[in-house]
N, C-alpha and C positions, 0 to 999 in steps of 0.2 A: 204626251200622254201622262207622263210624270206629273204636271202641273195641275193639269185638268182633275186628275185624280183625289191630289191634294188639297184644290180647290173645294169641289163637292167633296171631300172629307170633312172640312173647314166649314161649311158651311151645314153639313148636316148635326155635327157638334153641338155651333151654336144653335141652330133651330130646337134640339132638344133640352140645353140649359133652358133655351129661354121657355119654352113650354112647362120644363117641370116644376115649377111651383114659383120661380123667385119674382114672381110678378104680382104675387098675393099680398106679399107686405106692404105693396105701393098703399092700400086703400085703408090700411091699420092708424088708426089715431089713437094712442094712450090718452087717459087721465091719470094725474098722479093720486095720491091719496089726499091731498087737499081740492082739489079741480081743479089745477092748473092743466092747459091742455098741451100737448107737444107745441104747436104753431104759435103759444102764449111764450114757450120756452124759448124759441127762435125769436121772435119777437124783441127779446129783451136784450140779445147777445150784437153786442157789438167789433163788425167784419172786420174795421180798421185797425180795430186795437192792439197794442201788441204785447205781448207776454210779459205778468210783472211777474221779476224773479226773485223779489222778498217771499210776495205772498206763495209762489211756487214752493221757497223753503222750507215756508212754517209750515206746508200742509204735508209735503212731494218730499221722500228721499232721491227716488228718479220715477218715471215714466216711458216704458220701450214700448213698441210697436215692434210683433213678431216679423213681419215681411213689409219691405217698404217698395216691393214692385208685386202686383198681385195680380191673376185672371179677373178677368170681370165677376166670374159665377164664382170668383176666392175666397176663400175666408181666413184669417189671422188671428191672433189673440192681443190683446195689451196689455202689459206687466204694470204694477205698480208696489211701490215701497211707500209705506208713507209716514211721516214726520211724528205730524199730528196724531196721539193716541188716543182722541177722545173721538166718539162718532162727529161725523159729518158727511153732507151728501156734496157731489160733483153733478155736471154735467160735462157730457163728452156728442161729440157730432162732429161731422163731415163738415167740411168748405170747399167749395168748387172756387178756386180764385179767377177761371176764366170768365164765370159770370157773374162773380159774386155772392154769389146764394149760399145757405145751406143746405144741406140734403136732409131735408125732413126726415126719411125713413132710416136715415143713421142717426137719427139725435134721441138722446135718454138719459137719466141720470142714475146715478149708484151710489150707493152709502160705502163709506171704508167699514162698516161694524165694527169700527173698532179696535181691528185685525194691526199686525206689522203690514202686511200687504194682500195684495191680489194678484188673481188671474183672470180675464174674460174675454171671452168671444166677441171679435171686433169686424165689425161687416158681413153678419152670419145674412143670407138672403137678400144682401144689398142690392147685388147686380147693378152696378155702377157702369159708367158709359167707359171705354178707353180716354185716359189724361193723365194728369194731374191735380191732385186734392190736396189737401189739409186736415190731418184727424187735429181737433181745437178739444182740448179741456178748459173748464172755465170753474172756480169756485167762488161764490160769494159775488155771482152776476161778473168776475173779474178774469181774464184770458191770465192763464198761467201758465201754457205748455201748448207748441205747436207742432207738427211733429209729418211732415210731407212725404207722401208715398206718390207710386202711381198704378196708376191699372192698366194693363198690358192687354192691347188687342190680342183675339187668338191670333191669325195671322201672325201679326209680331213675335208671339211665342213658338210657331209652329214653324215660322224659317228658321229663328233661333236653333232649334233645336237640330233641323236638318243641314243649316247655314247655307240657308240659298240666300240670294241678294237681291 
């Protein structure tokens, strides 16, 4: 009775993340202010490459990721320090390494204005499947910071918590 219980618990959770909203972002394609378009932006980013840690220096004091195990329907933040005083823009997005891809609706980019650092919302309406990812920044088209989470079936979290097996 136990089980069954916390089954349809589990299962009625998910049925209302997944209805309330986080499924709107799918169909969102930015422009940036030149017209480059998201999918122009993926386009350009290369999967294999892997993190140069000059250019990481000159830009990056560090780069965290609030939570590196997340709910599907989670959202985190990603911290940054950074080097370089003068403006310049990043991009930052999702890598699925089981398929290769990137996650279109995590990929964007950001200006440092300027600033010593930042704060910002990292997978705000993602809704990302259960795995493992890759959050990938990249400046100057160049991978500079890779930084692997995962996302944690309910299920997973919900025996967690009462530690069933």
């Amino acid at each position: 009775m136990k089980k069954v219980f916390l089954i349809l618990f589990s299962l009625s959770v998910i049925l209302i993340l997944a209805i309330s909203g986080c499924s709107s972002d799918l169909k969102y394609i930015f422009t940036r202010d030149n017209g480059v378009k998201k999918q122009e932006i993926i386009d350009s980013l290369d999967a294999s490459e892997k993190p140069d840690r000059e250019l990481f220096r000159e830009y990056f004091l560090y780069i965290k990721l609030g939570d590196v195990s997340i709910l599907p329907i989670g959202e985190t933040d990603l911290n940054f320090g950074f080097n370089k005083k003068e403006e310049f823009e990043f991009v930052y997005t999702v890598f699925n390494p089981e398929n290769g891809e990137f996650v279109e609706r995590c990929t964007n980019y950001a200006s440092s204005e300027g600033s010593d650092g930042m704060v910002m919302e990292a997978l705000e309406w993602a809704f990302l499947s259960p795995g493992d990812y890759e959050y990938r920044i990249y400046v100057e088209n160049t991978l500079v910071k890779t930084i692997p989470f995962k996302i944690t079936s309910f299920t997973e979290y919900i025996k967690s918590i009462f530690s069933i097996k």
